[in-house]
C-alpha positions in Angstrom: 184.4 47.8 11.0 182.8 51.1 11.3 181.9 52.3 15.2 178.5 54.6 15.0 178.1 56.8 18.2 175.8 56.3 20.7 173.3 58.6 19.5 173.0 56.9 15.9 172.1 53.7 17.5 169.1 52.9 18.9 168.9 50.8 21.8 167.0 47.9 19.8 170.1 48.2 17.3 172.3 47.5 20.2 170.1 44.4 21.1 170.4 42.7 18.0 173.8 43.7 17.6 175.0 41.4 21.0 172.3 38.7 19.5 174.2 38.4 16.5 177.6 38.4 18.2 176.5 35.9 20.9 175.1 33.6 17.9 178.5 33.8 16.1 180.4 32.9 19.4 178.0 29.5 19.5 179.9 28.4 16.2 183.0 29.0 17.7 185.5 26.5 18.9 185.3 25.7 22.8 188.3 27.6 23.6 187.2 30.8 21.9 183.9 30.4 24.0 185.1 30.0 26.9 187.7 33.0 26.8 184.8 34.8 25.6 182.9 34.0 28.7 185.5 34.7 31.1 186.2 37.9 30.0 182.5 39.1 29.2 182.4 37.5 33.4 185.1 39.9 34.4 183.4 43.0 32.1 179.8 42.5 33.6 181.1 42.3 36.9 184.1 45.5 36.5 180.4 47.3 35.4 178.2 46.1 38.1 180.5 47.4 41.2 180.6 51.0 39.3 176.6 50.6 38.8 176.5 49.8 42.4 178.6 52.4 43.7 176.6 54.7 41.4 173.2 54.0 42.7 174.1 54.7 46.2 175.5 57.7 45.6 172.4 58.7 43.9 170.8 56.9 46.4 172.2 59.3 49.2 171.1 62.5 47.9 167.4 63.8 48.0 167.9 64.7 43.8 170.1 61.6 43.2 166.7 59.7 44.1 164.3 61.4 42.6 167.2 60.9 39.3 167.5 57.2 39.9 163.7 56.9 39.5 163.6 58.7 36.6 166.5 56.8 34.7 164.6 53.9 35.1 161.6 54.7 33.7 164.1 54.5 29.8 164.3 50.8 29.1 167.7 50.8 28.7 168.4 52.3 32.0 166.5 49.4 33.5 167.7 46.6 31.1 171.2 47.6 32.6 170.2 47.3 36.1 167.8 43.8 35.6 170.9 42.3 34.1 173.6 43.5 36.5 170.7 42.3 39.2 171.0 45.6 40.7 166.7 45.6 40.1 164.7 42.9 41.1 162.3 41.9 38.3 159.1 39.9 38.6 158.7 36.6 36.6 157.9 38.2 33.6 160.9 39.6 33.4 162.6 36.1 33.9 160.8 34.5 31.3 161.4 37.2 28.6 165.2 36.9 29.5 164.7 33.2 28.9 163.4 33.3 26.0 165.9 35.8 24.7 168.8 33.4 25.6 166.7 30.5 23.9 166.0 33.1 20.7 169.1 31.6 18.6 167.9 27.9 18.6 164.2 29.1 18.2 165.5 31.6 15.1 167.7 28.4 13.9 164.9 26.0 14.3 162.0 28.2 13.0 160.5 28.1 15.9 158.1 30.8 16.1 156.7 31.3 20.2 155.8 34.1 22.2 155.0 34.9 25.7 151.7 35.6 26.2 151.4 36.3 30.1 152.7 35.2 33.2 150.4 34.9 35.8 151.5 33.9 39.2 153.7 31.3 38.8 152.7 30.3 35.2 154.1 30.9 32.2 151.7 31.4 29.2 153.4 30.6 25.6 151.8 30.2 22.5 153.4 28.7 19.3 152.9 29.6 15.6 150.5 27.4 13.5 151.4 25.6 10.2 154.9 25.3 8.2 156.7 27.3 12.1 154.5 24.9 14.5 157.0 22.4 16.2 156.0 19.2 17.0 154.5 18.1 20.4 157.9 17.1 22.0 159.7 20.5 20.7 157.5 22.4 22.6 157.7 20.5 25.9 161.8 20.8 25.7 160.7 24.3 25.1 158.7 24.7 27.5 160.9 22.4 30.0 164.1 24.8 29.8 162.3 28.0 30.5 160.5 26.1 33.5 164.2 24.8 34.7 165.7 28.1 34.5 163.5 30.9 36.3 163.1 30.1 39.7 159.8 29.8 41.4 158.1 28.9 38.2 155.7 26.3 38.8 154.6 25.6 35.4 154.8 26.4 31.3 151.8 25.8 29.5 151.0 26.6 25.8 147.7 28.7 25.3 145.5 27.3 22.1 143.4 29.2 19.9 139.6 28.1 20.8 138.5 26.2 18.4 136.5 28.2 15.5 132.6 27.8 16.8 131.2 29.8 14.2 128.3 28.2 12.4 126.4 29.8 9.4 123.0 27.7 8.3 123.2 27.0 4.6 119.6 28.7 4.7 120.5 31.8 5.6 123.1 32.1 2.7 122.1 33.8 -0.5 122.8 34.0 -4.1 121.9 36.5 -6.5 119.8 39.5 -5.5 117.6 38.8 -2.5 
């Protein structure tokens, strides 16, 4: 395996990189899977104390604040934080991650979905059409584990395309030059 440094790979590279690794994990024996999971436990935790002790320096000096704030602004800077829980993030936030941990049995499934909005303490999803559209009780499993796992959420519900209420009178169409 060839290691690439940090500045040949982009942060989205990196993404799908852990996607692909935590996908391979899943077809893993139990044992692997849960060594895996202790030690990525003991990792994420090893990194959020030095995160933590690194925002409050940065935290206690006038620059190191005016710093932090900007290192946020770069979504892998923030991504870091939100998942150490070192930043609050609204429900949005939640129900992306949500659907990121769901995104193997979706991709798996050919589920196609995306989050539209959230909007107070609804979710908005909408599901692809045709040969990808799951069936009525796919979607409410769906829509029932991302309900059960970001708190406060009060509701899921899937947004439909309007119906097509275009009407054309036969009389106004023409053939031939007019």
């Amino acid at each position: 395996m060839t290691m690439t440094s940090a500045d040949d790979t982009t942060f989205e590279d990196l993404a799908r990189r852990i996607d692909d690794l935590r996908d391979r994990v899943h077809h893993q024996d139990a044992a692997v899977q849960q060594l895996l999971e202790e030690t990525l436990d003991a990792i994420t935790e090893f990194n959020k104390q030095g995160l933590i002790a690194l925002v409050q320096l940065l935290r206690s000096d006038e620059r190191g604040g005016e710093l932090l704030y900007e290192a946020v602004e770069r979504p892998e800077v923030m991504a870091l934080f939100v998942s150490h829980g070192i930043i609050r993030t609204d429900r949005t936030i939640d129900v992306l991650r949500v659907v990121e941990q769901i995104r193997p049995y979706l991709v798996t499934s050919s589920i196609e979905m995306d989050v539209e909005s959230v909007r107070g303490d609804i979710a908005y999803v909408r599901f692809a059409k045709g040969c990808n559209a799951p069936d009525q009780a796919t979607k409410d499993e769906i829509m029932g584990v991302i309900m059960q796992r970001v708190p406060g959420l009060k509701g899921v519900e899937e947004v439909k395309d309007a119906a097509n209420q275009a009407f054309i009178g036969l009389d106004t169409i023409r053939v031939g030059p007019g």
